[in-house]
N, CA, C and O atoms as CSV, one atom per row, in Angstrom:
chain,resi,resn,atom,element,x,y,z
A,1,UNK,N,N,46.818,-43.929,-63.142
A,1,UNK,CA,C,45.607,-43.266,-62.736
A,1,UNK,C,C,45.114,-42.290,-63.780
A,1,UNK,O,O,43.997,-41.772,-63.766
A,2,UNK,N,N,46.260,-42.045,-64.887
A,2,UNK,CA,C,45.698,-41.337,-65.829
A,2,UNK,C,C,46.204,-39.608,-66.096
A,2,UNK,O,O,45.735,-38.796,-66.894
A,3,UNK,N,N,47.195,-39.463,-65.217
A,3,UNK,CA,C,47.667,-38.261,-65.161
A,3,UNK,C,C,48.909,-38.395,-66.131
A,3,UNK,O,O,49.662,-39.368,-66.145
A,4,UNK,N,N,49.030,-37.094,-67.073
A,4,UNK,CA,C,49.733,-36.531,-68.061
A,4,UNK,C,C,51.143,-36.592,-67.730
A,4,UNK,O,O,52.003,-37.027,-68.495
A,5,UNK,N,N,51.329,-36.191,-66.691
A,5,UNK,CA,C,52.573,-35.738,-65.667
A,5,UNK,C,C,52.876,-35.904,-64.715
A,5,UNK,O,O,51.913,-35.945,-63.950
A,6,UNK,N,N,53.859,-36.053,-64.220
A,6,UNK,CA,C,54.455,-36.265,-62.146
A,6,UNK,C,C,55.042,-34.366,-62.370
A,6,UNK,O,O,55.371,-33.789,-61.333
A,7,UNK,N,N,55.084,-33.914,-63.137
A,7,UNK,CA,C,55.673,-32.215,-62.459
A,7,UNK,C,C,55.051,-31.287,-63.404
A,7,UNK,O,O,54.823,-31.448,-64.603
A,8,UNK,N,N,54.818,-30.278,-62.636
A,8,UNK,CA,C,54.315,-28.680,-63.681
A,8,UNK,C,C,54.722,-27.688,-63.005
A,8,UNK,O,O,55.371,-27.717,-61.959
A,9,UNK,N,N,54.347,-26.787,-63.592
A,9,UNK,CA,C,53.971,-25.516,-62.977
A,9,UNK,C,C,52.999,-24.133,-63.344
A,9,UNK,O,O,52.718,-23.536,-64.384
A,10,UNK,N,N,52.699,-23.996,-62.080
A,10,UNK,CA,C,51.541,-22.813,-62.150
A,10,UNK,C,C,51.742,-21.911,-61.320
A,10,UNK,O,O,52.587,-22.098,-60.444
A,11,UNK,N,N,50.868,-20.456,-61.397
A,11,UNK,CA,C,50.789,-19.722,-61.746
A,11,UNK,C,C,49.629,-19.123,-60.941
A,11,UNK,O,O,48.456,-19.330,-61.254
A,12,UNK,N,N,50.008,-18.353,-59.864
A,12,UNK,CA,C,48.933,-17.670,-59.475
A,12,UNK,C,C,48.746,-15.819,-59.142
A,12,UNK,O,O,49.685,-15.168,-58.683
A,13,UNK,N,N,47.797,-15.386,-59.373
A,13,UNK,CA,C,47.854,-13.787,-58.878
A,13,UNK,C,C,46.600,-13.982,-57.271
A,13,UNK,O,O,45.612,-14.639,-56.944
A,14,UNK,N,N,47.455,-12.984,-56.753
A,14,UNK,CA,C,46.454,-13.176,-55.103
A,14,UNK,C,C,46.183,-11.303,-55.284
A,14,UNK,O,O,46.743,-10.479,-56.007
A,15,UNK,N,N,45.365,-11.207,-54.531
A,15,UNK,CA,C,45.119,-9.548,-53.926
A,15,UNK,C,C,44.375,-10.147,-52.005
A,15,UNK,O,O,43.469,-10.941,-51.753
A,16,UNK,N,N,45.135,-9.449,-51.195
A,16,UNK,CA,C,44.778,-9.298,-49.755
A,16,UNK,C,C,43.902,-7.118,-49.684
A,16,UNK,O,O,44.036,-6.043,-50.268
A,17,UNK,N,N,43.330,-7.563,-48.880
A,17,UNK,CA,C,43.122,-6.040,-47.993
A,17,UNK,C,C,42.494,-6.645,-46.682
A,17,UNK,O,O,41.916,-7.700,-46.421
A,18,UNK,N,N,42.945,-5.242,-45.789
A,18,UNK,CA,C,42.183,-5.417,-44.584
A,18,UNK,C,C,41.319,-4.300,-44.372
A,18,UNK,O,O,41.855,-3.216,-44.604
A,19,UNK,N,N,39.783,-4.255,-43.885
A,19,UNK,CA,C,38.999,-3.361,-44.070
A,19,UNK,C,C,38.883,-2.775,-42.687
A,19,UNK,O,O,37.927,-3.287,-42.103
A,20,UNK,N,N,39.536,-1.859,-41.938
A,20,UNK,CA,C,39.104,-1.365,-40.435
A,20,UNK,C,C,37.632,-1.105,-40.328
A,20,UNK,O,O,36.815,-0.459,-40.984
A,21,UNK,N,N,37.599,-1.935,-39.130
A,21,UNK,CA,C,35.934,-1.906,-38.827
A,21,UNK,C,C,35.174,-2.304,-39.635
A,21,UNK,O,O,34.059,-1.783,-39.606
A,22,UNK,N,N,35.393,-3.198,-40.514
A,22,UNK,CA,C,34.550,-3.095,-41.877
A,22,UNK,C,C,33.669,-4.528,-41.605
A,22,UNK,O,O,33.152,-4.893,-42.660
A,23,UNK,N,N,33.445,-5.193,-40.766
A,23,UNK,CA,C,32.536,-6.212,-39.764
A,23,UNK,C,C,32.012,-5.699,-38.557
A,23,UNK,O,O,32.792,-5.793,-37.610
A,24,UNK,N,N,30.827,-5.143,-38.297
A,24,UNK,CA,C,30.591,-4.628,-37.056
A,24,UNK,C,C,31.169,-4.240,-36.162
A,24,UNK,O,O,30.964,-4.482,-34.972
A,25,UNK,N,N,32.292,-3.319,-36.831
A,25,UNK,CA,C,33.112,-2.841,-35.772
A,25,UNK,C,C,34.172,-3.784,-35.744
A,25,UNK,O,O,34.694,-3.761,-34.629
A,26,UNK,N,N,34.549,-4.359,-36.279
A,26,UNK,CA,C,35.535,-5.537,-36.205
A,26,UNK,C,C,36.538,-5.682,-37.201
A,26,UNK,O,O,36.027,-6.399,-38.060
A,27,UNK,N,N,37.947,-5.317,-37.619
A,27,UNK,CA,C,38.743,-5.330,-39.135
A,27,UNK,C,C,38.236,-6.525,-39.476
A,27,UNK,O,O,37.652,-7.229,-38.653
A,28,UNK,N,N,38.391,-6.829,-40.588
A,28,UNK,CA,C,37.901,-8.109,-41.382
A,28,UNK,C,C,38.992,-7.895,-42.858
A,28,UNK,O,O,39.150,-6.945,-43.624
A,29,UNK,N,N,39.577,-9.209,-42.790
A,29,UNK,CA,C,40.812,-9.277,-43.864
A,29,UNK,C,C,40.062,-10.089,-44.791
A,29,UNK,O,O,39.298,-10.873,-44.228
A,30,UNK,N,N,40.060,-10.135,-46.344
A,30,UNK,CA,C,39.748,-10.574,-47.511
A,30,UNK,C,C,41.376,-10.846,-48.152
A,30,UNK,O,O,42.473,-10.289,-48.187
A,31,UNK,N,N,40.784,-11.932,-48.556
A,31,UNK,CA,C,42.118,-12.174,-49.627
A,31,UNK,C,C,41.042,-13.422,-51.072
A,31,UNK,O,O,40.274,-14.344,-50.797
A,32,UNK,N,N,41.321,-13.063,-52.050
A,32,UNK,CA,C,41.236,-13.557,-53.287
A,32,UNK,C,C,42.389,-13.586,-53.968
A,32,UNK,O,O,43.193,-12.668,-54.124
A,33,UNK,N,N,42.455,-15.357,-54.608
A,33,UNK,CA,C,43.769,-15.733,-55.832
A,33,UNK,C,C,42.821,-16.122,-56.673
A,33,UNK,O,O,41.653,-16.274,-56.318
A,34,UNK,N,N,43.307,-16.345,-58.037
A,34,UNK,CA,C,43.460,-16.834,-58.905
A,34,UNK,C,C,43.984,-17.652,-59.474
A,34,UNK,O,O,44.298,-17.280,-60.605
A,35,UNK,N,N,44.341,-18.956,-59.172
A,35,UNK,CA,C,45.423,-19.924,-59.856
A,35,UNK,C,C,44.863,-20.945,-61.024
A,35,UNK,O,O,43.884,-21.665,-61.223
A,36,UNK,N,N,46.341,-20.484,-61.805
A,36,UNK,CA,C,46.456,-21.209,-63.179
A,36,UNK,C,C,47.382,-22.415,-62.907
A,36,UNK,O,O,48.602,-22.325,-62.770
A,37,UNK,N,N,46.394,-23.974,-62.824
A,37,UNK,CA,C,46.550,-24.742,-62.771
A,37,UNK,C,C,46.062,-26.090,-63.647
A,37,UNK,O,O,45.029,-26.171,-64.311
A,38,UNK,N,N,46.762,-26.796,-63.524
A,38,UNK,CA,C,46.125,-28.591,-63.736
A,38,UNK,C,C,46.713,-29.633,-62.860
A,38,UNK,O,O,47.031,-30.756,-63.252
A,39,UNK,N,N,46.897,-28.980,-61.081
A,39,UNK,CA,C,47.398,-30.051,-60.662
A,39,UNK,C,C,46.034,-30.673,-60.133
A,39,UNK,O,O,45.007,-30.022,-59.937
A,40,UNK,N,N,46.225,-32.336,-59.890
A,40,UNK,CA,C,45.292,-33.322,-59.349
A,40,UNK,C,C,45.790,-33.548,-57.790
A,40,UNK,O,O,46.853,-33.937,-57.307
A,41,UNK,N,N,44.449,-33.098,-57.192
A,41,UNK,CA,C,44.365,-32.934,-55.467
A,41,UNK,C,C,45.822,-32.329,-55.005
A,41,UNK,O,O,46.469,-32.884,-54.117
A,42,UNK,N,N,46.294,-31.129,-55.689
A,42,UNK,CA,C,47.477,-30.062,-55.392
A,42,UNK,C,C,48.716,-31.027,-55.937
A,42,UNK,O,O,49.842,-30.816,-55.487
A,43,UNK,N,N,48.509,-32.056,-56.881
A,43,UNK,CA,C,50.005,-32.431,-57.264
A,43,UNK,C,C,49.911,-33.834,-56.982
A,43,UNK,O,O,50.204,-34.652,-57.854
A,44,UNK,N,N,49.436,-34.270,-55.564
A,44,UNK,CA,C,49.430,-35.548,-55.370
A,44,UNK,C,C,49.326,-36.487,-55.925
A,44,UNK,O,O,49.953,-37.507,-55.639
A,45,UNK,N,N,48.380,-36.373,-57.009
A,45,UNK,CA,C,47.823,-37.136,-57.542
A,45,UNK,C,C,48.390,-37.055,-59.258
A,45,UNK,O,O,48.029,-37.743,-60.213
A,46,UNK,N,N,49.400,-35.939,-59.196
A,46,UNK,CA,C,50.036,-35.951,-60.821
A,46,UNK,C,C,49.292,-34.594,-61.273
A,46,UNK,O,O,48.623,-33.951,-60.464
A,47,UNK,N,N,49.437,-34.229,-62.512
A,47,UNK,CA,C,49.108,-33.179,-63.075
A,47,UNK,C,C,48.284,-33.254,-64.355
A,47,UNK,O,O,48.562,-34.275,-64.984
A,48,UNK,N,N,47.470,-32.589,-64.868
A,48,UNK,CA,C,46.698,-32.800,-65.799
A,48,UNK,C,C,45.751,-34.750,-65.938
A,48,UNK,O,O,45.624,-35.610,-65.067
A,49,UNK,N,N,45.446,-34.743,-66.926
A,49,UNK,CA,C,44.801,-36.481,-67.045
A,49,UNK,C,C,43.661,-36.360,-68.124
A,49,UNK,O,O,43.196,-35.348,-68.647
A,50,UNK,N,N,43.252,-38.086,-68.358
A,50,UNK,CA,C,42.754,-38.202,-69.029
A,50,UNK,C,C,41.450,-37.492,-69.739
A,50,UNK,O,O,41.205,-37.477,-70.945
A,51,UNK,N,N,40.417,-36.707,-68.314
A,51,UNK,CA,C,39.488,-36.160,-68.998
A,51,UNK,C,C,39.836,-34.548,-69.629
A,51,UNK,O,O,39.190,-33.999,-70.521
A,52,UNK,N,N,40.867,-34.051,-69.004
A,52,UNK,CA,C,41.346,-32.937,-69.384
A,52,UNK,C,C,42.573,-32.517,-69.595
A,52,UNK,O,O,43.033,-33.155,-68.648
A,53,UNK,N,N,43.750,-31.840,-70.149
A,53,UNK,CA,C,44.970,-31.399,-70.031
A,53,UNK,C,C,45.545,-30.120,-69.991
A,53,UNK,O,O,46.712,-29.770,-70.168
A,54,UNK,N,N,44.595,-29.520,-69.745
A,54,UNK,CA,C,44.827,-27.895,-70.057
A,54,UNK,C,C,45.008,-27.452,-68.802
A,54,UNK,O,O,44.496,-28.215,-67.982
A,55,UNK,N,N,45.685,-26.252,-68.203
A,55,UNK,CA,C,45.244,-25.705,-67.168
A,55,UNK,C,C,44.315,-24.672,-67.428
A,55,UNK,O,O,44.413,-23.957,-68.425
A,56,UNK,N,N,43.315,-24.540,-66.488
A,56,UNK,CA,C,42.239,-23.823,-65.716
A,56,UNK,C,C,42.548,-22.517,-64.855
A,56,UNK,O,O,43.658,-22.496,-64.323
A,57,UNK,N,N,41.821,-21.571,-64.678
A,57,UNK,CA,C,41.703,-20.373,-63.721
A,57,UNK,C,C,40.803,-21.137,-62.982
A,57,UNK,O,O,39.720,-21.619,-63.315
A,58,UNK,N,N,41.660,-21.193,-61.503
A,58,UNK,CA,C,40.651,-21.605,-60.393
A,58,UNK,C,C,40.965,-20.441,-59.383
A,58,UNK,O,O,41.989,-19.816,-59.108
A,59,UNK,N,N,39.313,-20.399,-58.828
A,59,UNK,CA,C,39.099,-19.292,-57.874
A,59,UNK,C,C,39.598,-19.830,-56.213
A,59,UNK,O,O,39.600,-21.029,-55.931
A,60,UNK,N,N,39.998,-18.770,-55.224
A,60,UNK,CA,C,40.451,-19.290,-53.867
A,60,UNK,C,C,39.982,-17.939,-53.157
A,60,UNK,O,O,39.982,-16.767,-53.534
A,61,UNK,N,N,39.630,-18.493,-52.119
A,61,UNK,CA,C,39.344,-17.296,-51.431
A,61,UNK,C,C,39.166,-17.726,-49.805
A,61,UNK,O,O,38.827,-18.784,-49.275
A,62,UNK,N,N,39.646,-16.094,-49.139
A,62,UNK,CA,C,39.178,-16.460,-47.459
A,62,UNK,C,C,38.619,-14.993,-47.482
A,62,UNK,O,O,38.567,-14.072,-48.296
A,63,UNK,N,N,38.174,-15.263,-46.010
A,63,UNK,CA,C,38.044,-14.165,-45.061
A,63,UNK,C,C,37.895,-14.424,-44.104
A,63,UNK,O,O,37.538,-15.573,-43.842
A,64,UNK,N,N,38.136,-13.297,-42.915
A,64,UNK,CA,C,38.594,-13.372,-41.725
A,64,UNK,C,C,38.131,-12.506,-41.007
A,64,UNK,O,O,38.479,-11.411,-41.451
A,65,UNK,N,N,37.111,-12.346,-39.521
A,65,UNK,CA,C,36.826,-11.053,-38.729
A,65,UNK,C,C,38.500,-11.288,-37.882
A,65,UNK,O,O,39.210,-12.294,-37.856
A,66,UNK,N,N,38.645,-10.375,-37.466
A,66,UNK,CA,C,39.814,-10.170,-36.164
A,66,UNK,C,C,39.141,-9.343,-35.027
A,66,UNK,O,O,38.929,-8.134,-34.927
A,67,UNK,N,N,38.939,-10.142,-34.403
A,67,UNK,CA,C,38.294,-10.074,-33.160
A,67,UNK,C,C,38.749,-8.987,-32.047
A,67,UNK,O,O,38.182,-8.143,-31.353
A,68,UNK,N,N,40.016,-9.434,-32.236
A,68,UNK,CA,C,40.894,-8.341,-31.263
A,68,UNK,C,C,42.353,-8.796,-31.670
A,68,UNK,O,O,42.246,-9.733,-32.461
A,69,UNK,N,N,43.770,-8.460,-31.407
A,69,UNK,CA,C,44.719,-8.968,-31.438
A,69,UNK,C,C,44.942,-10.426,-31.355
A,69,UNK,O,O,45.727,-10.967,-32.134
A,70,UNK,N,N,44.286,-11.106,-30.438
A,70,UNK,CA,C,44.331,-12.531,-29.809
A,70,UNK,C,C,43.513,-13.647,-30.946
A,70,UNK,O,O,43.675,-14.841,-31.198
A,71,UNK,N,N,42.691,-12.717,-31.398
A,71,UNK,CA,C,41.542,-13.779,-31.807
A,71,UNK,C,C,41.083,-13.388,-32.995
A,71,UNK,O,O,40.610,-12.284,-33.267
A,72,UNK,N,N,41.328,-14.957,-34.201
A,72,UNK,CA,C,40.239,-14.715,-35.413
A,72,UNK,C,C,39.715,-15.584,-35.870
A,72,UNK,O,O,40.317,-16.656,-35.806
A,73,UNK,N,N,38.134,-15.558,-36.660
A,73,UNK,CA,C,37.364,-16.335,-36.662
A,73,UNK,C,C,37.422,-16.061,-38.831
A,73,UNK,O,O,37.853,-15.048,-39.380
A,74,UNK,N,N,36.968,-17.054,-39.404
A,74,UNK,CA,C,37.013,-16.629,-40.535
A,74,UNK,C,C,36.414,-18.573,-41.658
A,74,UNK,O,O,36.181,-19.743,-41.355
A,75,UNK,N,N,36.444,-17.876,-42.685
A,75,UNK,CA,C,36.194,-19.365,-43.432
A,75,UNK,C,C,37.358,-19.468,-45.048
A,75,UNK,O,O,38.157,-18.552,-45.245
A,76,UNK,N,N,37.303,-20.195,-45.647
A,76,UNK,CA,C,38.059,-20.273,-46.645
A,76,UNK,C,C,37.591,-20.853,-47.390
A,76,UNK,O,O,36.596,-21.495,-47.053
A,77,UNK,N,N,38.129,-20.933,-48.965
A,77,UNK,CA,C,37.722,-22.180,-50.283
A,77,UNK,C,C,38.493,-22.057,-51.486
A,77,UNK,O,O,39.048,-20.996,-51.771
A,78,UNK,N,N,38.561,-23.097,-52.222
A,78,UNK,CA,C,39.878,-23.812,-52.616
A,78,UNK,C,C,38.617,-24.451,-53.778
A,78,UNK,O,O,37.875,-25.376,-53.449
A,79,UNK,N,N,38.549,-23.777,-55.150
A,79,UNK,CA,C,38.514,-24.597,-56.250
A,79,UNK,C,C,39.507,-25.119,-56.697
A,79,UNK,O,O,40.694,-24.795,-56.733
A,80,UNK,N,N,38.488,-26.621,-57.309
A,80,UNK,CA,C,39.404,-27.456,-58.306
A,80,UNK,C,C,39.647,-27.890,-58.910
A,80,UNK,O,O,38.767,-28.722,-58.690
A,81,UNK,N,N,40.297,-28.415,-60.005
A,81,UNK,CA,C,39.865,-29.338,-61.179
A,81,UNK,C,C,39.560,-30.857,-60.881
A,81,UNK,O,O,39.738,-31.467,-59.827
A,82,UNK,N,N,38.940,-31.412,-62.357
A,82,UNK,CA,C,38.593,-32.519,-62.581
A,82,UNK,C,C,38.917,-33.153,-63.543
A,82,UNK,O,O,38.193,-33.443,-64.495
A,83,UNK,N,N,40.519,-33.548,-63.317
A,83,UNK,CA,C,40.746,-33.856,-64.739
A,83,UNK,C,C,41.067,-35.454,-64.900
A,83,UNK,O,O,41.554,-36.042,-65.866
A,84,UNK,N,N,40.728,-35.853,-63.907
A,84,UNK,CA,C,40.857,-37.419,-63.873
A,84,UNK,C,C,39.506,-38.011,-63.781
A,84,UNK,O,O,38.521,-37.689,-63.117
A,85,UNK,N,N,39.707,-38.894,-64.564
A,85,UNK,CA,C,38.624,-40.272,-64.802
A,85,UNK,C,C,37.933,-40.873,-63.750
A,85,UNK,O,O,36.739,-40.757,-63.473
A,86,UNK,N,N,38.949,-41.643,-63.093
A,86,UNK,CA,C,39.098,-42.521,-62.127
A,86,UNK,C,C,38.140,-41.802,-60.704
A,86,UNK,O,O,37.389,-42.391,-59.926
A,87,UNK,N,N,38.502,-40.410,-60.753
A,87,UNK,CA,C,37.969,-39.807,-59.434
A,87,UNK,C,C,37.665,-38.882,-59.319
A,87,UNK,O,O,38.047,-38.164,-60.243
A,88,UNK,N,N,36.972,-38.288,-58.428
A,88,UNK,CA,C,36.314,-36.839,-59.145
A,88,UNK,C,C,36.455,-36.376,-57.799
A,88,UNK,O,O,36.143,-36.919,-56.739
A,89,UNK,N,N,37.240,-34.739,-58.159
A,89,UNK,CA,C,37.943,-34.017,-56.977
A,89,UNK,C,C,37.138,-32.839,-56.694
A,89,UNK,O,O,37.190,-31.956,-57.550
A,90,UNK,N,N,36.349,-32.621,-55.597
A,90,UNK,CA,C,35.757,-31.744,-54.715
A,90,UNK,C,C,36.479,-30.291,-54.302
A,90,UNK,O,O,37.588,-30.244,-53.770
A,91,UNK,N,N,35.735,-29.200,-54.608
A,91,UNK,CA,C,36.346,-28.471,-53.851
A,91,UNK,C,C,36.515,-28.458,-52.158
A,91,UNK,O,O,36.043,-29.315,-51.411
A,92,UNK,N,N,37.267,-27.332,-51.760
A,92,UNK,CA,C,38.003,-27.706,-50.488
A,92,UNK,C,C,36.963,-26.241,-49.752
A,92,UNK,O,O,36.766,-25.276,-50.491
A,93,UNK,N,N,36.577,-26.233,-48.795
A,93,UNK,CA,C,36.467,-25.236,-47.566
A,93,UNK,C,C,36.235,-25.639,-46.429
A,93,UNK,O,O,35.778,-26.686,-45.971
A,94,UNK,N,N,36.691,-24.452,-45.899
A,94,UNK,CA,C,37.045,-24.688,-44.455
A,94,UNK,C,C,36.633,-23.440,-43.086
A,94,UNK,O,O,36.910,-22.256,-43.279
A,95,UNK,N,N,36.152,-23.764,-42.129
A,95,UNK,CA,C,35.638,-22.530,-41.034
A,95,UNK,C,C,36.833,-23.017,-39.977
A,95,UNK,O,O,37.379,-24.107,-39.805
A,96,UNK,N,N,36.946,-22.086,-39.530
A,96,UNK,CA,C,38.405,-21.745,-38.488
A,96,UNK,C,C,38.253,-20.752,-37.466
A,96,UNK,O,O,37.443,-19.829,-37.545
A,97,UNK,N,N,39.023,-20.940,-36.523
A,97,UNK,CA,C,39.049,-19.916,-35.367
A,97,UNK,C,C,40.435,-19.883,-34.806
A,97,UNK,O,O,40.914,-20.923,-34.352
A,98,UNK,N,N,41.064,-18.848,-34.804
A,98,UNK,CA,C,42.543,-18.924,-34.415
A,98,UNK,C,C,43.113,-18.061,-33.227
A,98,UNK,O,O,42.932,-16.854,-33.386
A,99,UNK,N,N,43.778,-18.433,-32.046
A,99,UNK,CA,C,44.103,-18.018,-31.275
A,99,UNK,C,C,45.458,-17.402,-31.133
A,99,UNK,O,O,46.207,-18.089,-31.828
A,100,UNK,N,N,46.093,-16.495,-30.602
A,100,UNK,CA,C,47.138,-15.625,-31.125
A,100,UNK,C,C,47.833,-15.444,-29.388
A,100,UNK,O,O,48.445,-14.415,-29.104
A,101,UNK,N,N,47.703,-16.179,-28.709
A,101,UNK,CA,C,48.174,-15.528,-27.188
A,101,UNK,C,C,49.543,-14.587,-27.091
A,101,UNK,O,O,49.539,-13.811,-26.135
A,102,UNK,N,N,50.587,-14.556,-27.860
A,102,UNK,CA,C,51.606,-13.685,-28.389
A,102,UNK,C,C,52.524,-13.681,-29.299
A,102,UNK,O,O,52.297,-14.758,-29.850
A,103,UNK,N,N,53.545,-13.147,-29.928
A,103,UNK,CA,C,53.664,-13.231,-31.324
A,103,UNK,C,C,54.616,-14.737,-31.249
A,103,UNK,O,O,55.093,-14.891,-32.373
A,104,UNK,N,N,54.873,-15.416,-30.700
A,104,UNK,CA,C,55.514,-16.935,-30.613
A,104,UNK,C,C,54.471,-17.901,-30.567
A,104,UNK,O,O,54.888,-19.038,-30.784
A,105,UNK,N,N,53.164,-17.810,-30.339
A,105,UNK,CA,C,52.633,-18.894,-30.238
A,105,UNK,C,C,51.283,-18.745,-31.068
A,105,UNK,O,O,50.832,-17.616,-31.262
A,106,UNK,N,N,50.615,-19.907,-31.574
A,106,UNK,CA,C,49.310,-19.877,-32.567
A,106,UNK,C,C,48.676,-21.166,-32.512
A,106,UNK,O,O,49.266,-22.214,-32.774
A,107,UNK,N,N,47.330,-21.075,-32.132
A,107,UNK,CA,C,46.546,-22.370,-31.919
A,107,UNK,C,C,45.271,-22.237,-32.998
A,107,UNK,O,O,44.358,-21.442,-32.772
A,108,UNK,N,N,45.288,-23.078,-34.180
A,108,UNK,CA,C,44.333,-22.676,-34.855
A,108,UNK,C,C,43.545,-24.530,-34.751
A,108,UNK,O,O,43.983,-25.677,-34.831
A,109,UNK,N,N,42.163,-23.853,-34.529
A,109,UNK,CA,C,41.303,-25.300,-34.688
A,109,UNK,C,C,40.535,-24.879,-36.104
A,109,UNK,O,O,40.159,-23.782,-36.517
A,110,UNK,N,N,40.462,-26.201,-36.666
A,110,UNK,CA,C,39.350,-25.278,-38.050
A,110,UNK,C,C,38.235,-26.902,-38.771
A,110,UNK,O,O,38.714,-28.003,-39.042
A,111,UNK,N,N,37.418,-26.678,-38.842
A,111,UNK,CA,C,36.551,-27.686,-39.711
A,111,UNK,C,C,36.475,-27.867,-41.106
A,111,UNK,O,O,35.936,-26.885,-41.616
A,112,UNK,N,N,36.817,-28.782,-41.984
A,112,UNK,CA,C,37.253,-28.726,-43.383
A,112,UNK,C,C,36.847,-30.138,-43.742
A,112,UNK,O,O,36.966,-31.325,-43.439
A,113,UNK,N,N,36.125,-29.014,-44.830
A,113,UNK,CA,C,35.377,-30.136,-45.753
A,113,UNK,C,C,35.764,-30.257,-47.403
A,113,UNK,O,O,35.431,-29.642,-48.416
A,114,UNK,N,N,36.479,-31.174,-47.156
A,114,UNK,CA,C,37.614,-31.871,-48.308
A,114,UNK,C,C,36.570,-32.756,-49.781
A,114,UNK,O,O,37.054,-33.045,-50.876
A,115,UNK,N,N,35.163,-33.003,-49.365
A,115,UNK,CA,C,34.696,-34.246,-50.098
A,115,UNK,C,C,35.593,-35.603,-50.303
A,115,UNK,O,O,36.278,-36.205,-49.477
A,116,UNK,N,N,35.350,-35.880,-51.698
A,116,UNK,CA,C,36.122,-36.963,-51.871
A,116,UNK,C,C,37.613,-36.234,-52.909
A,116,UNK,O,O,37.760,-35.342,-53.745
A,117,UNK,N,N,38.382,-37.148,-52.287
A,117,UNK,CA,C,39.648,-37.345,-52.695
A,117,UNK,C,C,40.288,-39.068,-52.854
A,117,UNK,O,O,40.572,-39.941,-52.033
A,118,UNK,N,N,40.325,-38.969,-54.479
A,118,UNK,CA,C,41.288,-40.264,-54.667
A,118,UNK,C,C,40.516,-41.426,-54.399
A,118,UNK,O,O,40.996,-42.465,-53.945
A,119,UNK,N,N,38.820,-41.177,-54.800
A,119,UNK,CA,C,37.897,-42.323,-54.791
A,119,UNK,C,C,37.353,-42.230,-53.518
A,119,UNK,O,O,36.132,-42.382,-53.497
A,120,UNK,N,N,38.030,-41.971,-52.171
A,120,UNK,CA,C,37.424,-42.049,-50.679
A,120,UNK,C,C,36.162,-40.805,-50.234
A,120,UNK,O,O,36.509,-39.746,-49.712
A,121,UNK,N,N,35.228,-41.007,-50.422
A,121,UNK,CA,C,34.087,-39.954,-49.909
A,121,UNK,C,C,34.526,-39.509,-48.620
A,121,UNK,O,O,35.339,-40.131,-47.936
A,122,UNK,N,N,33.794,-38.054,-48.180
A,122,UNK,CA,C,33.294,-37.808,-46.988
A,122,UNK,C,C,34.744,-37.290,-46.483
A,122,UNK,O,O,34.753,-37.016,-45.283
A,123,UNK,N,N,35.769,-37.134,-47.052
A,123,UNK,CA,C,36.681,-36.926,-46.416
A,123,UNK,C,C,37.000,-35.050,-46.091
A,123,UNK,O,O,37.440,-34.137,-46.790
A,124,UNK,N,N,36.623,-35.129,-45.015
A,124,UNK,CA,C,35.967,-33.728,-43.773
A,124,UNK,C,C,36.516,-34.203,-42.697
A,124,UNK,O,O,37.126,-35.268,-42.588
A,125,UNK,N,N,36.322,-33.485,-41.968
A,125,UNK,CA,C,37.036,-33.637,-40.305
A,125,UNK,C,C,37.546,-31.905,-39.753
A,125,UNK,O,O,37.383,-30.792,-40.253
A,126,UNK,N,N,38.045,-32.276,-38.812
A,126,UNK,CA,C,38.452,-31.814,-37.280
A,126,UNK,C,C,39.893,-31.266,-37.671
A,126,UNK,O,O,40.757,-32.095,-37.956
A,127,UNK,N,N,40.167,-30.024,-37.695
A,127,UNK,CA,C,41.873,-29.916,-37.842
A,127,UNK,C,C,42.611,-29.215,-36.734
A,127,UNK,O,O,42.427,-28.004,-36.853
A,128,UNK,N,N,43.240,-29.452,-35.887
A,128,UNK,CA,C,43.652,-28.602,-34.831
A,128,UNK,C,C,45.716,-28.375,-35.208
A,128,UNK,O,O,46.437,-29.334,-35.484
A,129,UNK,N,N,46.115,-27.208,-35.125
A,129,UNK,CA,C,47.597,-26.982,-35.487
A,129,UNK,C,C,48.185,-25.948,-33.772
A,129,UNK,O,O,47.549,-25.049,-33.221
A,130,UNK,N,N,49.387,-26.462,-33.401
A,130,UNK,CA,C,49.687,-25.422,-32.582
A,130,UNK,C,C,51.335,-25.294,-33.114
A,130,UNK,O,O,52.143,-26.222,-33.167
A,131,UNK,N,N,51.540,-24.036,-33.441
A,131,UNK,CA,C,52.715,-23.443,-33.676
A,131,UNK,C,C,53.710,-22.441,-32.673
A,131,UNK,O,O,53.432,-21.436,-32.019
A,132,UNK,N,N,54.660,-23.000,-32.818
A,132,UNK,CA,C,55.331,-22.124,-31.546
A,132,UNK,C,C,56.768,-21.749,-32.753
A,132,UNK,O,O,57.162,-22.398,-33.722
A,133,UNK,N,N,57.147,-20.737,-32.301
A,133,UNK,CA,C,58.374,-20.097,-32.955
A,133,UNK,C,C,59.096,-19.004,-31.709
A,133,UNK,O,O,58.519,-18.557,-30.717
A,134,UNK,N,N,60.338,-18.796,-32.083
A,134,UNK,CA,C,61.249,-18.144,-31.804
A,134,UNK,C,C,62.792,-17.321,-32.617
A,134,UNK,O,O,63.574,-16.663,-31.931
């Protein structure tokens, strides 16, 4: 497919804060990374390739209102490279809403729009996760 490599590694710096009240009265968490990369669709697809071999500073970012303890609503995004020929890789974001009923359980539904990956367009959809711990 044109990739340099099956393994690398990279390299990222993140910064989080949470701003009290800083959404209409509402905390609202920010987080920004930075990652130094050349993986293709996070690795899957191999590392570096034919149109490029270098790694890149790619930008990532969320944010999040927190509604109350129970509840947060927020969006995310995920630059990426393009270093393959064959297929041309989309950045990633995503809108979410996450439910918190107590500290063992987490129901997050979220909408994510992937583009194309690995030649297949349109690839978006519906994501629902429920986590339980103890």
């Amino acid at each position: 497919m044109g990739a340099r490599r099956d393994h690398d590694v990279e390299g990222y710096i993140a910064a989080s804060r949470v701003i009290l009240g800083g959404f209409f009265g509402y905390n609202l968490l920010l987080n920004g990374d930075l990652r130094y990369s050349r993986a293709n669709e996070m690795g899957l697809l191999g590392f570096g390739g034919d149109r490029r071999d270098r790694r890149s500073w790619l930008k990532e970012g969320s944010a999040a209102v927190l509604l109350n303890p129970h509840w947060a609503v927020g969006v995310e995004y995920r630059e990426k490279p393009d270093n393959l020929s064959f297929a041309g890789e989309s950045d990633w974001a995503d809108v979410f809403v996450g439910w918190f009923p107590n500290k063992h359980v987490s129901v997050v539904l979220a909408y994510a729009r992937l583009g194309e990956i690995a030649t297949l367009d349109d690839q978006n959809g519906t994501y629902l996760s429920l986590t339980g711990s103890f």
